[in-house]
N, C-alpha and C positions, 0 to 999 in steps of 0.2 A: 499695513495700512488697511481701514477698514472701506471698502468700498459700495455699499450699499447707502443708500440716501437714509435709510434708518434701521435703529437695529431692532429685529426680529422680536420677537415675544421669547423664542426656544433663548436665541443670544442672550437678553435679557436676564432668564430664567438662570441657565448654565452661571451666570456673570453674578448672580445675588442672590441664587436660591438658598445657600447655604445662610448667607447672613439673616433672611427675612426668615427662618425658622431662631434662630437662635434669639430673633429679637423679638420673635412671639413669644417664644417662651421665657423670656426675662419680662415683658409683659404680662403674663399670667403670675408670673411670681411676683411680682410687683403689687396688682389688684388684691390674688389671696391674701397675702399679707396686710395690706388696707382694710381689705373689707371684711374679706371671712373672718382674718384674727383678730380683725377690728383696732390695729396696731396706728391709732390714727396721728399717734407722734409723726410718723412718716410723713407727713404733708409736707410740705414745701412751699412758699410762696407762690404764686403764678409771676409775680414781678421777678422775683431771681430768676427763673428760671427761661422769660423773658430777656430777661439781660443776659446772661451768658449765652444765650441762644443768637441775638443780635451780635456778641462780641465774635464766636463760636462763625456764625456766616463771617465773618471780615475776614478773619485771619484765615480760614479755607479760603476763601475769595484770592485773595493774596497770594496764597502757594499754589493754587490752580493756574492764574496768570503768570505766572513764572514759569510753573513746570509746562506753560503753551509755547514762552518766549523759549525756554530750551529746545523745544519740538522743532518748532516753525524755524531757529535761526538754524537746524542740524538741515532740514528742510532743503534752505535758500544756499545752504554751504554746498551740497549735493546738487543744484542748480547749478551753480559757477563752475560746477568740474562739469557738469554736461558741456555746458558753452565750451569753456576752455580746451576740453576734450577736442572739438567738432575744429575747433583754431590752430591747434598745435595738430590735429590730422592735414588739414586742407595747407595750412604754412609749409610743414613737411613736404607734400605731394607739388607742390606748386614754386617752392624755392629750391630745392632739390633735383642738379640735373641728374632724373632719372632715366634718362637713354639709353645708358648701356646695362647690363645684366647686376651686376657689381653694385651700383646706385641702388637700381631696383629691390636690390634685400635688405640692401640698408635701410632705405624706404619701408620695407616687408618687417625689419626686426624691431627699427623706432615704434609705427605703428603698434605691432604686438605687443613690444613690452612694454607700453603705455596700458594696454587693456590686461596683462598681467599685471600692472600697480592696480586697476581697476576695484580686480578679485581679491589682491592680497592686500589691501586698503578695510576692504568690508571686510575680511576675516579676522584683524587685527582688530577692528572696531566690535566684533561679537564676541569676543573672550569675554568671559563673565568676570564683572569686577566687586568687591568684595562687598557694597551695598546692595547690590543688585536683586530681586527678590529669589532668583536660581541661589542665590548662597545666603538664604536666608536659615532660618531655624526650620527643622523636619516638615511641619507641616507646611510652610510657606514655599518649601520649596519642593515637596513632591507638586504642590497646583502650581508651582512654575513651570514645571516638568510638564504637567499636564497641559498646559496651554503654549507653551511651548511647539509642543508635540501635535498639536490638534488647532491651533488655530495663530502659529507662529512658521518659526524658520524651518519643521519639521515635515512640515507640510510640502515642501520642497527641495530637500534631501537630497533624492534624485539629479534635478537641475544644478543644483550647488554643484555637487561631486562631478558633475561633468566637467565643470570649466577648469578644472584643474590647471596648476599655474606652469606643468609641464608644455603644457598644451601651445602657450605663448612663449617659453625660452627655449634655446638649444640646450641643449644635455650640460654642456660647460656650466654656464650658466645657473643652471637650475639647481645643479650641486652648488657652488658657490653661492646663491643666495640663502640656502639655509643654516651657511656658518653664521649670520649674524642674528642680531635680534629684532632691528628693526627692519623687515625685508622690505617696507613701501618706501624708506627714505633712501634704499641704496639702489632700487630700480629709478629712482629719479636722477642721481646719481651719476648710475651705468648711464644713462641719457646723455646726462649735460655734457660728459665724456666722448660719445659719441658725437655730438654735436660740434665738438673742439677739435673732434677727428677732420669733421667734414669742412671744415674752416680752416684747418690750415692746409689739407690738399687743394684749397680752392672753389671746394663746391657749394660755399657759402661766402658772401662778401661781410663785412663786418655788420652790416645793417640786419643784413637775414640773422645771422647769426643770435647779437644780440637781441631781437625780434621772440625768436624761437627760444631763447634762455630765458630774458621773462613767462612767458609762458610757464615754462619749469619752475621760477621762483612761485607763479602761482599756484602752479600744486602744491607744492612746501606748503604753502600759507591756507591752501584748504585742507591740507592733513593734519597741519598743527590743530586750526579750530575743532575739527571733527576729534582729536585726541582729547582737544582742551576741555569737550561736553561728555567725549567719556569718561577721561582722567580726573576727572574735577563734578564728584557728586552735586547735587542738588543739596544745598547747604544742612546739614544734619538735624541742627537746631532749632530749625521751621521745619522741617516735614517732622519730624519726634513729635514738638510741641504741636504740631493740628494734630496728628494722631490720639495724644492723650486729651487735647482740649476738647474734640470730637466724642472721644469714649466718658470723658465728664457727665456733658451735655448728654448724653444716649443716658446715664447712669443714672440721673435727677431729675428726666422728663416725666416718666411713669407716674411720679410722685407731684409732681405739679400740674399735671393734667389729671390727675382721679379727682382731687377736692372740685375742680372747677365744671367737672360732667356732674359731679353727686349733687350740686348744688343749685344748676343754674338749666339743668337740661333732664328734663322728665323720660330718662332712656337708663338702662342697666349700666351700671358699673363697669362690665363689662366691656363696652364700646371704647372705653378709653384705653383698652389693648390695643385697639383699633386704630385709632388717634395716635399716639405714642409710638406703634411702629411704622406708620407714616411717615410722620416727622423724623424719626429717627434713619431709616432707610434714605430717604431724601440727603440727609448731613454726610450719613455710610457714603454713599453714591459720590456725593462732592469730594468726598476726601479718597477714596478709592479712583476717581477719574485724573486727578490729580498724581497722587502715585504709582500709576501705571504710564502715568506720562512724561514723568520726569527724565525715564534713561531713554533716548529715542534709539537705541543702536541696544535692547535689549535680548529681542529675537521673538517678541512677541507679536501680538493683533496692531499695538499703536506705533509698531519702530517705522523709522522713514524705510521707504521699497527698494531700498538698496540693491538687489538682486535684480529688481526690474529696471532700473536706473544702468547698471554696470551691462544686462544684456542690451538695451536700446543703445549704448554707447558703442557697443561690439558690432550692433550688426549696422549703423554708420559707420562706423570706422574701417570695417571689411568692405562693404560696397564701394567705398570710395579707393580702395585696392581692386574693385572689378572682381572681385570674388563671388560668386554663385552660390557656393555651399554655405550658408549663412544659415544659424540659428534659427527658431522659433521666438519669436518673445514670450514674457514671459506672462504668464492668464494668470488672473484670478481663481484661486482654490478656496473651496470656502466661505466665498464673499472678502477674503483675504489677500491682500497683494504684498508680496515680501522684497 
């Protein structure tokens, strides 16, 4: 998540420099060709190119609002597990008699392995899934790599690798969780389990009990969603089709903007390179803001701050065990918060 109020000139630059040369120079070859070779078939109407330019804004328009409502609803889902998080801690602490020693680690292991589904939740959600642009074609996917690496999950490396999921289970445990495949549906699991422990010794009346297993049902039902936005591309059909309607439009601008500079505006030819990668870079821009926002759980600059999200939950949920040795949270690197 990008946390600066705007972005930079260098971010900017980094984010489109590549593209605003390539469209200069499809610009210049554009004009030569018009003008020096005098190749004046090439025109274009101004009205087509008008109208697909109009149609061209709708349909980006349209997959940008989508690919927001996938951001934002990945967002609001990683809200309800803070809540729920903070609910099934304090239910835990507060319906649980913890008096004797024996409670108490029970108390100690619930906790923990709740903030091990935390980590092993976001892990499962940053596998690279096979739309994603990390598994795209060579080039797309070395500047995944690169932003990734420089202005994504890379960036914090270090932090990740601390939390490790040892960290929250006992050794039984930690072996046993990596026989399966789904390792966040079966720490919910070992939970409910436990919870069925504590209910029929008595240390739960039927109300606490079922109380604190909703709560569980609600995890299920924020993992499934958070699965469902990764498991379940941004529909292929709309983001292809703005991709090529976009490189259309980029393709036929050149050409309908030189007749209407040569004609109506007493300034060089020229200028309409000018003009042309304006417009063009502007349509780039929509449809790139758009496609970088589609997977929110990608590992880039736009994924929700999973990482800072999973420490604020750790170091509530340890203070409220009266624990002292608590984490750092986690800063912003970069202008970036992961």
């Amino acid at each position: 998540m990008y946390v600066r109020r705007n972005f930079d000139f260098k971010g900017i630059t980094e984010f489109t420099g590549f593209h605003i040369l390539w469209l200069t120079a499809y610009g210049a070859l554009a004009a030569f060709l018009y003008h020096s070779l005098e190749l004046s078939f090439l025109a274009i109407p101004s009205l087509a190119v008008s109208l697909v330019g109009t149609a061209v804004a709708f349909y980006v328009g349209f997959k940008n609002n989508s690919s927001y409502d996938r951001l934002w609803e990945a967002r609001k889902i990683w809200g309800a597990i803070v809540n729920d998080s903070r609910s099934f801690a304090i239910g835990c602490k507060n319906l649980i008699e913890n008096t004797d020693k024996e409670n108490k680690e029970i108390l100690r292991k619930l906790v923990y392995r709740h903030i091990g589904w935390l980590y092993t939740l976001r892990a499962q959600l940053l596998k690279p899934a096979p739309w994603e642009h990390i598994q795209g074609n060579l080039l797309l996917r070395l500047v995944a790599q690169r932003r990734i690496r420089e202005r994504g999950t890379g960036l914090y490396s270090m932090e990740a690798n601390d939390r490790t999921l040892a960290k929250f289970l006992d050794e039984t445990e930690f072996e046993e969780i990596h026989k399966v495949k789904n390792m966040a549906t079966h720490l919910i699991d070992w939970q409910s389990k436990t919870l069925a422990e504590l209910h029929k010794k008595g240390n739960l009346n039927d109300f606490q009990h079922i109380n604190l297993q909703d709560i569980l049902y609600r995890f299920y039902d924020h993992q499934g969603k958070n699965e469902r936005i990764k498991n379940y591309p941004f529909p292929r059909q709309y983001a292809s089709m703005s991709f090529f309607f976009v490189g259309i439009f980029i393709l036929i601008l050149p050409f309908g903007v030189m007749p209407v500079v040569e004609k109506t505006m007493e300034i060089s030819i020229w200028w309409s390179v000018l003009f042309s990668v304006l417009v063009s870079w502007v349509f780039l821009m929509m449809e790139l803001v758009g496609d970088y926002s589609e997977n929110p759980f990608e590992g880039m600059v736009n994924d929700i701050p999973m990482l800072s999200i999973c420490r604020t939950i750790e170091i509530d949920l340890r203070e409220m065990l009266g624990e002292t040795d608590i984490p750092p949270k986690i800063e912003p690197k970069n202008d970036v918060l992961m």
